[in-house]
C-alpha positions in Angstrom: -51.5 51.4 206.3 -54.9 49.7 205.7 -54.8 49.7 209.7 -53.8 53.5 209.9 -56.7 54.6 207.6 -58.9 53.3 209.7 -58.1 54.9 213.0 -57.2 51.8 214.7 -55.1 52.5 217.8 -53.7 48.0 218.0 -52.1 46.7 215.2 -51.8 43.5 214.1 -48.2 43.1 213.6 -46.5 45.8 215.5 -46.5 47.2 219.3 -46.9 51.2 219.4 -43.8 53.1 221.2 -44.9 56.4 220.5 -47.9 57.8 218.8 -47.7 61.5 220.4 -47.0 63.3 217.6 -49.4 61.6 215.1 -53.2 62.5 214.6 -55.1 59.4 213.2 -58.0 61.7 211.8 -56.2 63.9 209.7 -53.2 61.3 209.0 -50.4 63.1 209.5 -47.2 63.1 212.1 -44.8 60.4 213.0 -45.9 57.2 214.1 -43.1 54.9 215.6 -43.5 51.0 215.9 -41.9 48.0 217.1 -42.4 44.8 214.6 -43.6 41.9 217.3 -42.2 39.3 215.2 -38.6 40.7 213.9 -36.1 43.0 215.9 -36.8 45.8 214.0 -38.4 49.4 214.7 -40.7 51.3 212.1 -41.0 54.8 212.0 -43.7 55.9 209.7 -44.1 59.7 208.6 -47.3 60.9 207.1 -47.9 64.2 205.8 -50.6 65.8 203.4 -50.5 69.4 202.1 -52.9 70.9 204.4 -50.8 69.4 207.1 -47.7 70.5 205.5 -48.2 74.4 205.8 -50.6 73.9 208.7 -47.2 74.2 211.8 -49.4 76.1 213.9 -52.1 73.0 214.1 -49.7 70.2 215.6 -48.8 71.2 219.3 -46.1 73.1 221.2 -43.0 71.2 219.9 -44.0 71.5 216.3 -44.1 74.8 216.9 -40.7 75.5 218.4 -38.8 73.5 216.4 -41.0 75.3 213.2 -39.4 78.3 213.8 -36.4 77.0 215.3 -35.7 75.6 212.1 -36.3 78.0 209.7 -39.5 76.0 208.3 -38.3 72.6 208.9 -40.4 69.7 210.5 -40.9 66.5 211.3 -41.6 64.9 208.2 -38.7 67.0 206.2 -36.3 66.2 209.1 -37.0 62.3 209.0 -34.9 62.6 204.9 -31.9 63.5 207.5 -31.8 60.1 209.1 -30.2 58.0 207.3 -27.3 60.1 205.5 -26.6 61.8 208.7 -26.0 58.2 210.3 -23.3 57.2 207.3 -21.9 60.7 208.7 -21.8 59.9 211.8 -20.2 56.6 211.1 -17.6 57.8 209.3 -16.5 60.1 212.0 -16.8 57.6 214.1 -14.6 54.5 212.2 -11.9 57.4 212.2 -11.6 57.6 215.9 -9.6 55.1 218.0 -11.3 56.1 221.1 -15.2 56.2 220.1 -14.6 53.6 217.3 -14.3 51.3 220.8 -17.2 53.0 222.0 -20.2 53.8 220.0 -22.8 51.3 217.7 -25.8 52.4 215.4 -28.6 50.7 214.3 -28.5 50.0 210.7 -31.6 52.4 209.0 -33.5 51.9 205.4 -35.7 53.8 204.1 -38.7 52.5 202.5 -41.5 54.1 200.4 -45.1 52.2 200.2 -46.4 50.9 196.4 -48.0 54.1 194.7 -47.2 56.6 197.8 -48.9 60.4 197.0 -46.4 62.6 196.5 -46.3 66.7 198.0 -45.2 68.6 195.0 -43.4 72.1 196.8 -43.6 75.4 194.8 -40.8 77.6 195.7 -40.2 81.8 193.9 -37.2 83.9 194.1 -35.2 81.8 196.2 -31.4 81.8 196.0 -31.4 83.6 192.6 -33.7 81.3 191.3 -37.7 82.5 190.1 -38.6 79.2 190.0 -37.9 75.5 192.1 -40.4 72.5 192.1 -39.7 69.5 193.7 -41.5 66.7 195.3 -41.4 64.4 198.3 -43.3 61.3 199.4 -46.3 62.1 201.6 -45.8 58.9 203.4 -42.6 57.1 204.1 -40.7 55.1 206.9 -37.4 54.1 208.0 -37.0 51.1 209.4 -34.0 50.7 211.8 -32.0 47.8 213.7 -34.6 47.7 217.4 -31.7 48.1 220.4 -31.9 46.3 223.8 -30.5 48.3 226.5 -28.3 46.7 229.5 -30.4 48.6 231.7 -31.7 51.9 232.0 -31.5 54.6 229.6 -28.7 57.4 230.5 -30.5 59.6 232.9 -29.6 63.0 233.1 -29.4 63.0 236.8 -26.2 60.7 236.4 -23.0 63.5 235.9 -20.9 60.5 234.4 -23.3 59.9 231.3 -24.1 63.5 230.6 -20.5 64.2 230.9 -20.2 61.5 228.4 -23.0 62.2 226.4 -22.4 65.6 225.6 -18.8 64.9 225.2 -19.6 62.5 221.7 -22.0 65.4 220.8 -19.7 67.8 220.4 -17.0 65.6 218.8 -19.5 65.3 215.9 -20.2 69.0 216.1 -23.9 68.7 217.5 -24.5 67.0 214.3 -27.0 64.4 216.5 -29.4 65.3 219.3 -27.7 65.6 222.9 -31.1 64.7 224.4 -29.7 61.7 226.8 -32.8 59.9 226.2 -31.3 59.1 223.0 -28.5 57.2 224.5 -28.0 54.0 225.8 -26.3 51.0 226.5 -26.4 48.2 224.5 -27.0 44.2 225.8 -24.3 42.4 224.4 -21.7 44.9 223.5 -21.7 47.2 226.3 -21.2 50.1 223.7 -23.1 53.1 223.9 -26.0 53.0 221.3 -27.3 56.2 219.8 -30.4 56.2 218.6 -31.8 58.9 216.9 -29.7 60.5 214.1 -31.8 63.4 212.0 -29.6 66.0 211.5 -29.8 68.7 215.1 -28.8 71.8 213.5 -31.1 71.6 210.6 -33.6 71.0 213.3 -32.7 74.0 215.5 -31.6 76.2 213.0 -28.2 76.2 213.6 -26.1 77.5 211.5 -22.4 77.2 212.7 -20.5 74.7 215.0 -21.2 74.9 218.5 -19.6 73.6 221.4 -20.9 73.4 224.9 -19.6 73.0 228.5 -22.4 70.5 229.5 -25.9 70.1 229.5 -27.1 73.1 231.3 -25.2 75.2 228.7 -27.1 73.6 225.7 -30.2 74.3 227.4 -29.9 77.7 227.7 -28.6 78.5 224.7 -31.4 76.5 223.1 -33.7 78.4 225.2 -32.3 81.7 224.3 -32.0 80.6 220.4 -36.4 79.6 220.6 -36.9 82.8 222.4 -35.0 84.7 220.0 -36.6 83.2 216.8 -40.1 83.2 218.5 -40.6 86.8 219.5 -37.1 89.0 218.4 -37.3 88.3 214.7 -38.4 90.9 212.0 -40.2 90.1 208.9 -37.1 90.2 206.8 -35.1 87.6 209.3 -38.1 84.9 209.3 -38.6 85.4 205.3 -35.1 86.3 204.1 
């Protein structure tokens, strides 16, 4: 964190996989890491409360998935992670066919010493005048780091979307179909998922969904941002 505050793009201890979503300056997004000296990923969420109820300041996808998800982001979606992957699990243990199949990477969460905290005011919400609660303004989850075979699934390949979007809807869209979130694993030649904040509360969905393949969940995601983007009254995006 001493390295993050001051804008340093290297760090000592830890190879950047992704920084698109994180602005140094105003310290806020998610930042994911690879440890150079454990097998271990870190994915470190920073938010402040100008960030917080800025959604319009942190690019295109932000945006979408803003009003996709009814006011959800990044940093609320990353308190999904790890109880959506005991959810997953258990599904999974159940199933003599994917129980063969599928591993996870063990995830912890992990709050800094002292972290700031982002207290949330909310009136006249289900019934109630009043709700105040408050959530770290930085925090990571570690997870297990995952060495594929080969390649990731490519969505080119009909056999892995097939396969893909068949686990998807067995645990009722409850993870990400995106295939880059799927591979296979050195070592176990089991099918490794990797990202596991909850979709619908990302998407706003808000019953099951099934769908025919990957084309289908395109469109109807399309159709869904569209929808929520420019067809919604006042009343819908505030009720």
């Amino acid at each position: 964190f001493e390295e993050i505050n001051q804008k340093k793009k290297v760090f000592r201890d830890f190879i950047v996989l992704r920084r698109r979503n994180f602005n140094k300056r105003k310290k806020w997004g998610l930042l994911i890491l690879k440890f150079k000296d454990h097998p271990l990923v870190l994915k470190v969420f920073m938010e402040n409360p100008k960030g917080f109820v800025s959604p319009y300041s942190k690019g295109f996808e932000p945006i979408f998935f803003f009003n996709m998800g009814g006011g959800a982001n990044r940093h609320l979606l990353g308190f999904t992670r790890v109880k959506n992957l005991q959810y997953i699990e258990s599904i999974i243990k159940k199933d003599a066919y994917w129980s063969e199949k599928i591993t996870t990477p063990r995830k912890w969460f992990w709050l800094p010493k002292n972290p700031k905290y982002i207290e949330l005011v909310g009136r006249n919400i289900s019934g109630k005048k009043l709700i105040i609660k408050a959530i770290p303004g930085t925090y990571c989850i570690i997870a297990d780091a995952i060495t594929p075979a080969g390649k990731k699934f490519s969505i080119f390949n009909k056999a892995e979307r097939e396969q893909c979007m068949t686990l998807c809807n067995f645990l009722d869209i409850s993870i990400d179909p995106h295939i880059d979130n799927y591979m296979i694993e050195k070592g176990t030649d089991k099918i490794a998922i990797v990202d596991t904040e909850h979709f619908p509360t990302l998407v706003g969905f808000k019953k099951k969904y099934k769908f025919t393949g990957y084309w289908d969940w395109y469109w109807n995601l399309s159709k869904k941002c569209m929808g929520d983007l420019l067809l919604r009254s006042k009343r819908d995006r505030f009720g």
